[in-house]
DRENPA-3360 file (N, C-alpha, C; in nm, 2 decimals, always signed):
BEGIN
1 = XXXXXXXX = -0.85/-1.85/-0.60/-0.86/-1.78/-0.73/-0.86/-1.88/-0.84 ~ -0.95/-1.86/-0.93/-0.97/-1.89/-1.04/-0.77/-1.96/-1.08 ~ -0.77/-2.07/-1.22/-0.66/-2.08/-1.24/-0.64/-2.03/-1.41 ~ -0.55/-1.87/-1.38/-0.61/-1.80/-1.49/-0.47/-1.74/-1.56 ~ -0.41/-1.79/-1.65/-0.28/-1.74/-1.70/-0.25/-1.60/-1.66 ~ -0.12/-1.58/-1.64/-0.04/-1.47/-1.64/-0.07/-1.38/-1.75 ~ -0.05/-1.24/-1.71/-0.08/-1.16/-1.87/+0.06/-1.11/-1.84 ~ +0.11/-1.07/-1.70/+0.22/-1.01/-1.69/+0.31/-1.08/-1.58;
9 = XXXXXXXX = +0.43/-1.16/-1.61/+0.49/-1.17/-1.50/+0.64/-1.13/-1.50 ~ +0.69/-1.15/-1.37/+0.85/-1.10/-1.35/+0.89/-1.15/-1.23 ~ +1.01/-1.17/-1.20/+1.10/-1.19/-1.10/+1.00/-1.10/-0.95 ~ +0.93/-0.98/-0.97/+0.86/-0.94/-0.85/+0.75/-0.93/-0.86 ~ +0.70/-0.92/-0.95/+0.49/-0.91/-1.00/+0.44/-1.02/-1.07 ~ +0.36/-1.04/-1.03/+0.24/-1.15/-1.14/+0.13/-1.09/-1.17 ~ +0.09/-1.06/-1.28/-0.04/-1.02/-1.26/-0.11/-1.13/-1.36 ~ -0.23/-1.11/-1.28/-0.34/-1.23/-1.39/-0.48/-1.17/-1.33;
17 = XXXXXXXX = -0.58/-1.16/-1.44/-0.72/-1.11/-1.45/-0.79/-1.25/-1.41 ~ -0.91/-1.22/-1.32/-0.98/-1.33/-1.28/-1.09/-1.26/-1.26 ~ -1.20/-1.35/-1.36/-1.29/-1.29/-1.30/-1.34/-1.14/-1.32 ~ -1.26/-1.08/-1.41/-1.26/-0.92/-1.48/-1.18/-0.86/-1.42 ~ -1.14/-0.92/-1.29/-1.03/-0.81/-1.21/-0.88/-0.89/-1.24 ~ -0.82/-0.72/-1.24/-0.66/-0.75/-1.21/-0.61/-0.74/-1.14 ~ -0.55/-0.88/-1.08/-0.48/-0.93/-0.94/-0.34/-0.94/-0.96 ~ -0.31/-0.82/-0.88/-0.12/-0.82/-0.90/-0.10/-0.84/-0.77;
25 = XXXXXXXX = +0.04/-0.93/-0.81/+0.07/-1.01/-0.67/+0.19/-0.96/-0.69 ~ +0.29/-0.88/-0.54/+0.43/-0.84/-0.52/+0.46/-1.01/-0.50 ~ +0.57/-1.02/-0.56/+0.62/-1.17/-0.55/+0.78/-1.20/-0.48 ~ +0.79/-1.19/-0.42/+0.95/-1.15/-0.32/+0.93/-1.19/-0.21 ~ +0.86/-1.31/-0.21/+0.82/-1.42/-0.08/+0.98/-1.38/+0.03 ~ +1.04/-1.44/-0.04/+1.22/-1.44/+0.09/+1.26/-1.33/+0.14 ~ +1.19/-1.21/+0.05/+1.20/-1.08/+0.13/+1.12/-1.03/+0.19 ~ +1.00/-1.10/+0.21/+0.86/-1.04/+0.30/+0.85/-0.90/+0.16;
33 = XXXXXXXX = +0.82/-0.95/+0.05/+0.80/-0.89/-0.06/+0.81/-0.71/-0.01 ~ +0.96/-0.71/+0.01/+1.03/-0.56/-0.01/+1.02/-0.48/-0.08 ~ +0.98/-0.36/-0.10/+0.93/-0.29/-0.23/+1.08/-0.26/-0.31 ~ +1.08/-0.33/-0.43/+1.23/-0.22/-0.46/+1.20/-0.06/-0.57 ~ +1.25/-0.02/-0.64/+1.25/+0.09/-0.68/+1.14/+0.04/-0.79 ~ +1.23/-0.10/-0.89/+1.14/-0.11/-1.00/+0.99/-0.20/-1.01 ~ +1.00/-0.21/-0.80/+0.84/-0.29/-0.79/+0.76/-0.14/-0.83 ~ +0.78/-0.02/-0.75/+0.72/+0.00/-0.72/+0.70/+0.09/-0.83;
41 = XXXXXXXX = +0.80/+0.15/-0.94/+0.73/+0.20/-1.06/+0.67/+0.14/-1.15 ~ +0.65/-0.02/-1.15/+0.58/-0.08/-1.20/+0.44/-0.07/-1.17 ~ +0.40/-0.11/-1.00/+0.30/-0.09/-0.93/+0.22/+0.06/-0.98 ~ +0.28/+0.15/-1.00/+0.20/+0.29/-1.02/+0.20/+0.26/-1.22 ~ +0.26/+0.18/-1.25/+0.25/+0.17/-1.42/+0.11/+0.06/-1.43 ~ +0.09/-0.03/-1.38/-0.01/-0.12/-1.37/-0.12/-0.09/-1.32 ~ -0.12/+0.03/-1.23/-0.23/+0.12/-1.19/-0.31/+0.19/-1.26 ~ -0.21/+0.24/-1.35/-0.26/+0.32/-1.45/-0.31/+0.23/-1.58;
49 = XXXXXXXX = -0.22/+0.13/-1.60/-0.28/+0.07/-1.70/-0.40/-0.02/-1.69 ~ -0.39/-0.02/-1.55/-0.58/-0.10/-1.58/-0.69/-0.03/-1.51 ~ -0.65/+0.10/-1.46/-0.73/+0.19/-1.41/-0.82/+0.25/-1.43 ~ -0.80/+0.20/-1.63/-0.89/+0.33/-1.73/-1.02/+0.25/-1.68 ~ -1.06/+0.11/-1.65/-1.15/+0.06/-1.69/-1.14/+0.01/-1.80 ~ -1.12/-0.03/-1.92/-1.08/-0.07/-2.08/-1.09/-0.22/-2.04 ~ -0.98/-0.26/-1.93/-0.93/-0.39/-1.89/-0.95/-0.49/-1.82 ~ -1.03/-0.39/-1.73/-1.05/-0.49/-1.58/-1.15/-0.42/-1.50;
57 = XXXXXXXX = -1.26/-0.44/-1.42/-1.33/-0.38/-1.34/-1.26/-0.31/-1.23 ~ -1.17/-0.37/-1.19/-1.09/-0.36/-1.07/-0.98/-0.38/-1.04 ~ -0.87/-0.30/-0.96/-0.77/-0.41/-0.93/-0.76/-0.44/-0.77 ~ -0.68/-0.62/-0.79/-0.67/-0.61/-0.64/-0.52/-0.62/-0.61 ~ -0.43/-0.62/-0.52/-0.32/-0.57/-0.49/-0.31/-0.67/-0.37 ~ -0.18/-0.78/-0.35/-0.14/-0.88/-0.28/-0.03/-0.91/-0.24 ~ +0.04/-0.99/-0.13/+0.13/-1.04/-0.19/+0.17/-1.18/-0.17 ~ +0.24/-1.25/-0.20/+0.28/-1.38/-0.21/+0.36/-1.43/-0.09;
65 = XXXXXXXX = +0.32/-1.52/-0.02/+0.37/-1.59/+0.09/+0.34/-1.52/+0.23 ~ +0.42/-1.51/+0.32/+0.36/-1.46/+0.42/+0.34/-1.31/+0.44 ~ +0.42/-1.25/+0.36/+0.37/-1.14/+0.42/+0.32/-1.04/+0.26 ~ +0.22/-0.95/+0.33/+0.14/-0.82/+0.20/+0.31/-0.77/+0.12 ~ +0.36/-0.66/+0.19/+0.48/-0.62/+0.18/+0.54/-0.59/+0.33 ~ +0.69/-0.64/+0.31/+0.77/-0.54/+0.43/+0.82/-0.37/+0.45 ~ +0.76/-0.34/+0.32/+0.76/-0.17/+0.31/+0.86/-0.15/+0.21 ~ +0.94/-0.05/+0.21/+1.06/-0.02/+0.12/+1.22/-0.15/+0.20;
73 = XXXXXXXX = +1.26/-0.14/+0.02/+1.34/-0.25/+0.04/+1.52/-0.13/+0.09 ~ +1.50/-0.13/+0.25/+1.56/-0.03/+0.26/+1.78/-0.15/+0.24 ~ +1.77/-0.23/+0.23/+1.88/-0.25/+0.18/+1.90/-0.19/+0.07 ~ +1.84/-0.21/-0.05/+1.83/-0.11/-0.17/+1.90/-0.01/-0.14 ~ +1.80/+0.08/-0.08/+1.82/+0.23/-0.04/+1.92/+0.22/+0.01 ~ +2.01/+0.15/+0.15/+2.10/+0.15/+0.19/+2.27/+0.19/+0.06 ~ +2.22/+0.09/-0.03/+2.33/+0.04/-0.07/+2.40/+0.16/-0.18 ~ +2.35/+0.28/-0.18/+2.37/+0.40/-0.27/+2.35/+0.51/-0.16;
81 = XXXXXXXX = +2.40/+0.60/-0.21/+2.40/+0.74/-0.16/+2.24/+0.75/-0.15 ~ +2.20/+0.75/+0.00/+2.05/+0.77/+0.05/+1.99/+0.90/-0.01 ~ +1.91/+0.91/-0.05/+1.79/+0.99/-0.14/+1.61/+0.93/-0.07 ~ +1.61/+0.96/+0.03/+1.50/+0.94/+0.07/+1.35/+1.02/+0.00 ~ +1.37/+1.14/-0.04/+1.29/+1.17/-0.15/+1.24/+1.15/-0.24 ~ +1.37/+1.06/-0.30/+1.34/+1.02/-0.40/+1.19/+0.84/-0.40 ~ +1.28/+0.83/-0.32/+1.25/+0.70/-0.25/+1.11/+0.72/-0.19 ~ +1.07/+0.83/-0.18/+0.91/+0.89/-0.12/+0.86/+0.88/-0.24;
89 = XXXXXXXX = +0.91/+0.97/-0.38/+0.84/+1.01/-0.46/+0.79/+0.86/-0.55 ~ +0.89/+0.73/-0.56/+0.81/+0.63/-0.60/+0.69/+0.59/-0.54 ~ +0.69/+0.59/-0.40/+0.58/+0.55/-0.32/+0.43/+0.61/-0.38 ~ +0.46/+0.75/-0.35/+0.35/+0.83/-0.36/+0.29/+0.82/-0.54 ~ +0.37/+0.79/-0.58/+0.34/+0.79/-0.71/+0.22/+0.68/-0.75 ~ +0.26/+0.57/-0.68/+0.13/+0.42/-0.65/+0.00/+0.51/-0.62 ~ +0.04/+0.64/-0.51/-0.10/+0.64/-0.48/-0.19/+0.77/-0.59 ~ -0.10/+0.82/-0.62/-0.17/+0.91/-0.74/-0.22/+0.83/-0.80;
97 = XXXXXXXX = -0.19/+0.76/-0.87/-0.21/+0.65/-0.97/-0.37/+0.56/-0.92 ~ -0.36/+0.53/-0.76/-0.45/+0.49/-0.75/-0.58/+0.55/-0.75 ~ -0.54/+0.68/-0.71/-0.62/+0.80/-0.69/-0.73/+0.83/-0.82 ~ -0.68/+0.82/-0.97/-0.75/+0.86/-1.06/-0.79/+0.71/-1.14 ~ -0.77/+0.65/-1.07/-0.85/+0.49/-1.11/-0.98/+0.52/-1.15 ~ -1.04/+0.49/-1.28/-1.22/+0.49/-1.30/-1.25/+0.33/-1.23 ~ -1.20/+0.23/-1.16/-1.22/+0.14/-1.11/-1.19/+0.12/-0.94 ~ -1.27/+0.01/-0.85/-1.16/+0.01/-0.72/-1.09/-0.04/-0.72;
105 = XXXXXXXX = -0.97/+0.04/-0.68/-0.86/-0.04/-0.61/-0.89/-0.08/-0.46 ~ -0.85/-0.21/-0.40/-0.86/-0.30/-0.29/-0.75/-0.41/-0.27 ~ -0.66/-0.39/-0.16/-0.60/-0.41/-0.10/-0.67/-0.55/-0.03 ~ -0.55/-0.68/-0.06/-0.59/-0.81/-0.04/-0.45/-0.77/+0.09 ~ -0.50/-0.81/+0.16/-0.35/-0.83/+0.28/-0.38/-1.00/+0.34 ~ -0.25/-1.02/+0.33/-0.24/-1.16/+0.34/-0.13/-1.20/+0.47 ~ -0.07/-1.05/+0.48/+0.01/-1.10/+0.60/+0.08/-0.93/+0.63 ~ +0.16/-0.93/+0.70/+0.20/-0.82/+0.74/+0.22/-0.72/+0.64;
113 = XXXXXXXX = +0.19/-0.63/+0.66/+0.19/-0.44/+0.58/+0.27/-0.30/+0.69 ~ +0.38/-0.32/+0.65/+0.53/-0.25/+0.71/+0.52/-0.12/+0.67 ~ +0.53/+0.02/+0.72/+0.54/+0.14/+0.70/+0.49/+0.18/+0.58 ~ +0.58/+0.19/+0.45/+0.51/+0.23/+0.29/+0.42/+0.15/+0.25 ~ +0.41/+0.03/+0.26/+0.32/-0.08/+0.17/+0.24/-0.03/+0.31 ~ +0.18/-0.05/+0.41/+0.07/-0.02/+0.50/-0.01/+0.14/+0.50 ~ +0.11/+0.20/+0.45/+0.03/+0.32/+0.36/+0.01/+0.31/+0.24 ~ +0.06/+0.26/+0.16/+0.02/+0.26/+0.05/-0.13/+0.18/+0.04;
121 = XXXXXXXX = -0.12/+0.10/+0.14/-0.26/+0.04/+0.12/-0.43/+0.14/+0.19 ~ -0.33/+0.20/+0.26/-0.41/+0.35/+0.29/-0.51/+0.40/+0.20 ~ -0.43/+0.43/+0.11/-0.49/+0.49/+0.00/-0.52/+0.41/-0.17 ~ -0.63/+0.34/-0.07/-0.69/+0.24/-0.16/-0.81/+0.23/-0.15 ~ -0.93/+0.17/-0.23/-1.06/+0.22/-0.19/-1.11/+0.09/-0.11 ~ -1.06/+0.04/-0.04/-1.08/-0.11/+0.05/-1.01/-0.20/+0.09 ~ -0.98/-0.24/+0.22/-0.84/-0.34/+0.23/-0.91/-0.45/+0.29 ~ -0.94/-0.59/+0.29/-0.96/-0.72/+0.33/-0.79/-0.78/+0.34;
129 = XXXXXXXX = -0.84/-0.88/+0.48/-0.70/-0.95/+0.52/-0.76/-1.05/+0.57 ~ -0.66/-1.14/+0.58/-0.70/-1.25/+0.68/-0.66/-1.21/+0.80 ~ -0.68/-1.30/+0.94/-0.63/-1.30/+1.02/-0.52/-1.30/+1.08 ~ -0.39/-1.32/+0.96/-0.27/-1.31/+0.98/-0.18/-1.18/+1.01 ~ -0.26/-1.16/+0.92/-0.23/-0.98/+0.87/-0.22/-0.90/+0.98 ~ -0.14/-0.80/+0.93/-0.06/-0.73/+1.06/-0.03/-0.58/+0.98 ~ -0.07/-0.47/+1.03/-0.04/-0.35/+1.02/+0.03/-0.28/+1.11 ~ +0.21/-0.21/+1.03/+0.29/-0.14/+1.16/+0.38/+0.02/+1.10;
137 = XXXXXXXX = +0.39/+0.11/+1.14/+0.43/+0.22/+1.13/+0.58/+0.23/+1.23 ~ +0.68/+0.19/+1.16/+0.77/+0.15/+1.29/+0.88/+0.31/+1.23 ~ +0.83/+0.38/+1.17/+0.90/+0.47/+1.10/+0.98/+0.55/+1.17 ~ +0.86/+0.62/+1.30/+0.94/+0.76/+1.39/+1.02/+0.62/+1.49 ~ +1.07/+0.50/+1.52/+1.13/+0.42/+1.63/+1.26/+0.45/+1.54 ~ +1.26/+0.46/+1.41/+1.44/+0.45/+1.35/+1.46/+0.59/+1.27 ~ +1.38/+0.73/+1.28/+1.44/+0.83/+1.21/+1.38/+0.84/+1.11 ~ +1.27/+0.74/+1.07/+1.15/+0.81/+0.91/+1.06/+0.85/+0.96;
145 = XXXXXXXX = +1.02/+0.89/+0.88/+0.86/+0.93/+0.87/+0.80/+0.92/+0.77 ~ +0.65/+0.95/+0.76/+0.54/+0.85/+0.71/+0.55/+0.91/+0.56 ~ +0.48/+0.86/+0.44/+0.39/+0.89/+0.33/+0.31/+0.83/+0.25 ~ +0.31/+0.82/+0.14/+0.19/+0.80/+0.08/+0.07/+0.87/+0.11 ~ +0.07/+1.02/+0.15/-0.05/+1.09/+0.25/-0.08/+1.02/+0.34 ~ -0.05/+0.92/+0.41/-0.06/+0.83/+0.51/-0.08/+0.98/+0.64 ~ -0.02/+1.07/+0.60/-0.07/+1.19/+0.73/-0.21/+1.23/+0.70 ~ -0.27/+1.22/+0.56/-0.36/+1.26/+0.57/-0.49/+1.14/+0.57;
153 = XXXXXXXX = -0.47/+1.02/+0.51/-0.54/+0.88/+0.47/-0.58/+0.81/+0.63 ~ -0.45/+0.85/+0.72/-0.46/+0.79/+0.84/-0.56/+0.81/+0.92 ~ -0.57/+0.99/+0.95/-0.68/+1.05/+1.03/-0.84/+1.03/+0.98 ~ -0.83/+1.03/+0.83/-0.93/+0.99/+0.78/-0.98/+0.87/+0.82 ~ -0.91/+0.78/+0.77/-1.02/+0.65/+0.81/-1.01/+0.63/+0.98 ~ -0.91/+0.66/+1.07/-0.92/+0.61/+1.22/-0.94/+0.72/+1.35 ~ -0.97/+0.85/+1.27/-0.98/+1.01/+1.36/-0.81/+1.03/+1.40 ~ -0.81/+1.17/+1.37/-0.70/+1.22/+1.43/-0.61/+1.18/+1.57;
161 = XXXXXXXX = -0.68/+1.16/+1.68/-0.62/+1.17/+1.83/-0.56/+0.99/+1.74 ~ -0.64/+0.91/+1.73/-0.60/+0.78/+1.72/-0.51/+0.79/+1.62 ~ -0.48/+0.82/+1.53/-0.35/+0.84/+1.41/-0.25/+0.92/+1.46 ~ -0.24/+1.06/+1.54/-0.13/+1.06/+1.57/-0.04/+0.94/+1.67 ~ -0.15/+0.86/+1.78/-0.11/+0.77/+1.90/-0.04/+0.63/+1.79 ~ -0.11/+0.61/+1.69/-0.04/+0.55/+1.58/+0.08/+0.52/+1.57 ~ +0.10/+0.70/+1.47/+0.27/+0.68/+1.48/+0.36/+0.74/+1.56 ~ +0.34/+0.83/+1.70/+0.42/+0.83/+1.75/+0.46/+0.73/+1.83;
169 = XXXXXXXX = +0.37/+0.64/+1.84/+0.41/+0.53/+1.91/+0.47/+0.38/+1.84 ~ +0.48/+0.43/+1.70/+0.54/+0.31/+1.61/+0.44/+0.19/+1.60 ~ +0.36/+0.21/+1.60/+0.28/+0.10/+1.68/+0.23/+0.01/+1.56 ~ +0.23/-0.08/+1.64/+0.15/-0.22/+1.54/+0.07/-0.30/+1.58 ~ -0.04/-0.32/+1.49/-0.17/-0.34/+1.48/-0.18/-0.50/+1.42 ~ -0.25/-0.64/+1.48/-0.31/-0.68/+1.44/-0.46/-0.66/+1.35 ~ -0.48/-0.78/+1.25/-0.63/-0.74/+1.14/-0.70/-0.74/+1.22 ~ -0.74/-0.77/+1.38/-0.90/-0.72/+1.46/-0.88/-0.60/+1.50;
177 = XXXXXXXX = -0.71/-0.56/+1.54/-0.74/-0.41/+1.57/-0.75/-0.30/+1.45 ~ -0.68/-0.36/+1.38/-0.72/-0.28/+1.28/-0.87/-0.31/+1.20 ~ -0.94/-0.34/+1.20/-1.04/-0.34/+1.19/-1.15/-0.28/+1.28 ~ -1.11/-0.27/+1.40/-1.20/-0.20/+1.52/-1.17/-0.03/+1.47 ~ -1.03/-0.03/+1.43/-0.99/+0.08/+1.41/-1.06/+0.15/+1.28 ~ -1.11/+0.05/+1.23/-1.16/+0.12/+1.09/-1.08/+0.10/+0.94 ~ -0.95/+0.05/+0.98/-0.86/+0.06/+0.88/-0.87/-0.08/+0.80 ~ -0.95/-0.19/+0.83/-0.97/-0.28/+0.74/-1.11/-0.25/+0.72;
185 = XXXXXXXX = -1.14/-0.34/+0.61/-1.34/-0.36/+0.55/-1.37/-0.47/+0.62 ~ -1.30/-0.58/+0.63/-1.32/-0.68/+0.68/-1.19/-0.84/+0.69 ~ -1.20/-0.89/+0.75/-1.12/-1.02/+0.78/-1.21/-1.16/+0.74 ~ -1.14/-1.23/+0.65/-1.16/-1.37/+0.58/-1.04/-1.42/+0.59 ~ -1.14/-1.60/+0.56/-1.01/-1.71/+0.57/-0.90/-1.68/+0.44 ~ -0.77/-1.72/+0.47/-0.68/-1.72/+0.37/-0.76/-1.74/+0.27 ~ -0.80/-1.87/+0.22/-0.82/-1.90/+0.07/-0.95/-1.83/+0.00 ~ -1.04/-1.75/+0.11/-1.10/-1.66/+0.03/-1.09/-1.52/+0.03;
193 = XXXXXXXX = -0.97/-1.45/+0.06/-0.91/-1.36/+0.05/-0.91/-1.29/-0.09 ~ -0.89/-1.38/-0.16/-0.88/-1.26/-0.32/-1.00/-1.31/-0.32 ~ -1.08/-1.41/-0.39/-1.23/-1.47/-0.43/-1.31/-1.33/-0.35 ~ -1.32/-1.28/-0.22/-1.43/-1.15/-0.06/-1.32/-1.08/-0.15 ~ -1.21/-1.00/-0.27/-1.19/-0.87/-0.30/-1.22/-0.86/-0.43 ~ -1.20/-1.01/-0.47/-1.31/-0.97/-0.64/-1.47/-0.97/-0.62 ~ -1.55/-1.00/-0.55/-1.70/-0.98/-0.52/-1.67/-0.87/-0.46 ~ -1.62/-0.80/-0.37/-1.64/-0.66/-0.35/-1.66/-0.63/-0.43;
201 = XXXXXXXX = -1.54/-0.60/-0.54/-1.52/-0.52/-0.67/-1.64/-0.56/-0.78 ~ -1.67/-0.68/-0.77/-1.81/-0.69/-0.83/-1.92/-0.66/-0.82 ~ -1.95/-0.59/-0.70/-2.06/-0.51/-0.57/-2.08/-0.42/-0.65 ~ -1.96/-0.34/-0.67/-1.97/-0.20/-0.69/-1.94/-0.16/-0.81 ~ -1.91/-0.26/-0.90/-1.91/-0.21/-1.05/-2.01/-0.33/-1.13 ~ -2.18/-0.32/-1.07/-2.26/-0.34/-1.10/-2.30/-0.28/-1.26 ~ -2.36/-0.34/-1.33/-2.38/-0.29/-1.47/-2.47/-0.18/-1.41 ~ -2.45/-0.05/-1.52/-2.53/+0.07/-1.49/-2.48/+0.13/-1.38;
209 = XXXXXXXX = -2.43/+0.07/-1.29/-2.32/+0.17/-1.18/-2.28/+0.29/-1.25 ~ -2.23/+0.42/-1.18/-2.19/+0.51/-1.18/-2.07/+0.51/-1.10 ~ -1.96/+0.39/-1.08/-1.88/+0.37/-1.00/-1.78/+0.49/-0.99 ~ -1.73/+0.53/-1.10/-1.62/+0.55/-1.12/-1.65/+0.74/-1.08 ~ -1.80/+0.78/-1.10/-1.82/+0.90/-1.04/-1.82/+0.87/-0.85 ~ -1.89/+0.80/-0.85/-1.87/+0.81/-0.70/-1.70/+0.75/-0.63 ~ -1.65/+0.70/-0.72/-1.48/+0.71/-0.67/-1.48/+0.86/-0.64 ~ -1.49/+0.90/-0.77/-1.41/+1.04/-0.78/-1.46/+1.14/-0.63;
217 = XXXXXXXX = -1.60/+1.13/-0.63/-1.68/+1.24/-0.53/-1.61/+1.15/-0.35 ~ -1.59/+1.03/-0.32/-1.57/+0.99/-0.23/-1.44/+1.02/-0.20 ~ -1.33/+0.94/-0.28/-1.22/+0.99/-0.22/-1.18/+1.16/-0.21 ~ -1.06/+1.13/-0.14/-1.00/+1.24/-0.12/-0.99/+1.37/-0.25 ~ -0.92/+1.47/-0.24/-0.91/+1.52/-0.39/-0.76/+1.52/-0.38 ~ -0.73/+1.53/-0.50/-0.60/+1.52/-0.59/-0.54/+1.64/-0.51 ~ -0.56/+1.79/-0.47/-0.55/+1.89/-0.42/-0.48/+1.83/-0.27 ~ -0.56/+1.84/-0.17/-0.56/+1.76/-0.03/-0.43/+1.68/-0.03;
225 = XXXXXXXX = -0.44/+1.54/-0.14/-0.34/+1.48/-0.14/-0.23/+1.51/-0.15 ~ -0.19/+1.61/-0.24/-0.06/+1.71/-0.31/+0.01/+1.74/-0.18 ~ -0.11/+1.83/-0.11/-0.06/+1.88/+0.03/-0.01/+1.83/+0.13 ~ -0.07/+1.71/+0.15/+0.01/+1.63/+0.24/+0.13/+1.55/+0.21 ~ +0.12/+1.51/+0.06/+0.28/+1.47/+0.03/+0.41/+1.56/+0.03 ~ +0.35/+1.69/-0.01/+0.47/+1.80/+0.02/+0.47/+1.85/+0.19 ~ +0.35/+1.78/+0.22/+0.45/+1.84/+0.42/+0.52/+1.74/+0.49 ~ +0.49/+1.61/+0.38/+0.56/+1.50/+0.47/+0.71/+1.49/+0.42;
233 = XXXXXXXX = +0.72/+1.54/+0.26/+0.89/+1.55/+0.18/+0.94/+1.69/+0.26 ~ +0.86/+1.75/+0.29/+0.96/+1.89/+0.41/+1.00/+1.75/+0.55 ~ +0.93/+1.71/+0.55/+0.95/+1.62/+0.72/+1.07/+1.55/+0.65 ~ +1.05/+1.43/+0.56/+1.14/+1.35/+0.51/+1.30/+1.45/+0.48 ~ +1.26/+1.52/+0.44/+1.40/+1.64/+0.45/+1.50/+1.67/+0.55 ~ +1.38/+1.71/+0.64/+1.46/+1.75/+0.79/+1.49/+1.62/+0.82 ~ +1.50/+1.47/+0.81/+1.52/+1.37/+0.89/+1.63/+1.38/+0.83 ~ +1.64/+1.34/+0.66/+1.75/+1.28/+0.59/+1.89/+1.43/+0.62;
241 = XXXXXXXX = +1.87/+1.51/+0.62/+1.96/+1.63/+0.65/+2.02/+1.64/+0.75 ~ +1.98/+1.59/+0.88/+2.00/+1.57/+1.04/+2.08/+1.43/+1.00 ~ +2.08/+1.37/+0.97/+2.13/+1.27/+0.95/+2.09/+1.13/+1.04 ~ +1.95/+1.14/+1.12/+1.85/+1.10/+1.18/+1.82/+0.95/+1.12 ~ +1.77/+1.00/+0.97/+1.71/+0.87/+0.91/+1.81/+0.76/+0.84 ~ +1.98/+0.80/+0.85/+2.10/+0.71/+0.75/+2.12/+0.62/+0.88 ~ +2.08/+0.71/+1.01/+2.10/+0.61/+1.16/+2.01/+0.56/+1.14 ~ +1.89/+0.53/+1.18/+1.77/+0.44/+1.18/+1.79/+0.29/+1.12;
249 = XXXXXXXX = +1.80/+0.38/+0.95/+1.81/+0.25/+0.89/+1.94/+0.13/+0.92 ~ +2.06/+0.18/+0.91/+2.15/+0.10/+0.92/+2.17/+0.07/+1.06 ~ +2.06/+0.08/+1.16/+2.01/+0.04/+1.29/+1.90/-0.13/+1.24 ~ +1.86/-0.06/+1.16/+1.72/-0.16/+1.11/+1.82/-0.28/+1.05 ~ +1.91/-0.24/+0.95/+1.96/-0.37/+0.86/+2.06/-0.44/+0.95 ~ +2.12/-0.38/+1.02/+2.23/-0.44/+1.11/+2.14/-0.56/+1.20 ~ +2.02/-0.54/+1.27/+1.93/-0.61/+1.36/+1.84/-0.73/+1.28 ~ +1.82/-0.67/+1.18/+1.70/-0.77/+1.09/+1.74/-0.81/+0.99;
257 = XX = +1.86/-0.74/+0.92/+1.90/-0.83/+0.83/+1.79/-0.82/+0.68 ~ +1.71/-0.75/+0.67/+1.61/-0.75/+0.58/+1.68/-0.71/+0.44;
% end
C-alpha cells in the first residue's frame, strides 16, 4: 500500500485512503485484533461515513499483524454482567451499515477470521486473503451461536447442506478451502493483499459504472437480513438464559487466555 497518511487513527483503527479507497485496519496485533464494543461501533460509524461515496470509492477492511480478527473480545464481555444481545446487536450493526454502502465493501484477510469477524466478513461484497488466512465458526463447540445473518450470508455463498456441516461442526477452514467453498474471491501474496482489494474496487467503480445500483439489486435485501438477525437473537436468547453460553465462554478464556 501506497505510503499515505492517516486521516483517522486510534489505539484500535487506522484508517488511511489509498488510492480512493478507505483502508481500515483493526489494529490490536497482541490480541489477534479482538473486536471490543468501541472497535466495533466505530467499524459500523466508518461504514457509514465513507459509504456515501462523497469519500472513497470503496472500503477495504483488515487487520494488522497476524491475524484479520479473533472475533468478539469475549474477555470484554466476560468482565460485566453478560448481555449477549447486546453484544450481537454491535456486530450486526457493521453489517447494516455495510449493506447500504453506494460503494464495495471487501474484506482483506490477512490471517485468521474467528466466529463474528468471519461473519462479519460474510456480509461484504468480496473477501481476498492470503494464504495464511484461516476461517472458523467455533461458536456451537462453547454455547454461541452465529450472527451477522451469517445464518443467512452462509448458505448463500456456500449452499445450505454445506453451511449447516459448517457450523454444527465448528469447523475451520483454511483460504483454499474456503475458497473451493466459495467463500473467498481469491488468494494473493501477503504484500499484495490490499494493492488485488483496491483494483477490485477499481474494477467495479469504473467511471460511468452504475455500481452502487447493482450493489443494491445483488445483495441481499435489508428485509431478508432483518429476518435472520431476529432468529439468530431468539437463538442467542435461549443460549444466554440456559446459561449455556456464560459456560462456553469462561471455558474459552480459562484455556486460551484470549
Amino acid at each position: 500500500m501506497s505510503d499515505v497518511p492517516p486521516l483517522l487513527s486510534s489505539a484500535d483503527l487506522t484508517i488511511t485512503v489509498d488510492s480512493g479507497v478507505a483502508v481500515i485496519a483493526m489494529s490490536r496485533p497482541a490480541k489477534l485484533n479482538a473486536l471490543t464494543r468501541d472497535m466495533r461501533r466505530d467499524l459500523a460509524e466508518l461504514l457509514r461515513h465513507y459509504g456515501d461515496g462523497s469519500q472513497a470509492r470503496g472500503v477495504v477492511i483488515t487487520g494488522r499483524g497476524k491475524a484479520f480478527s479473533a472475533g468478539m473480545d469475549l474477555r470484554e464481555a466476560a468482565a460485566s454482567e453478560l448481555d449477549l444481545l447486546a453484544e450481537m446487536k454491535l456486530f450486526n450493526d457493521i453489517t447494516r451499515a455495510a449493506l447500504i454502502t453506494e460503494v464495495p465493501v471487501v474484506a482483506a484477510l490477512n490471517g485468521i477470521a474467528v466466529g463474528g469477524a468471519g461473519e462479519m466478513a460474510l456480509s461484504f461484497d468480496a473477501r481476498i486473503a492470503t494464504a495464511q488466512a484461516a476461517i472458523s465458526w467455533p461458536e456451537t463447540g462453547v454455547g454461541l451461536t452465529v450472527s451477522n445473518a451469517a445464518s443467512l450470508f452462509l448458505p448463500r455463498l456456500a449452499g445450505a447442506p454445506r453451511a449447516l456441516h459448517l457450523i454444527m461442526n465448528s469447523a475451520g477452514l483454511s483460504a483454499s478451502q474456503a475458497l473451493d467453498l466459495g467463500l473467498l474471491d481469491g488468494i494473493v501474496e501477503p504484500e499484495d493483499l490490499i494493492p488485488a482489494a483496491i483494483r477490485l474496487i477499481h474494477r467495479w467503480t469504473q467511471p460511468g459504472s452504475s455500481t452502487a445500483a447493482h450493489l443494491r439489486l445483488m445483495r441481499p435485501s435489508l428485509r431478508a437480513v432483518e429476518t435472520s438477525m431476529a432468529r439468530e437473537a431468539a437463538a442467542v436468547r435461549q443460549v444466554q438464559e440456559s446459561g449455556i453460553a456464560q459456560v462456553g465462554i469462561a471455558m474459552v478464556l480459562a484455556g486460551h487466555g484470549r
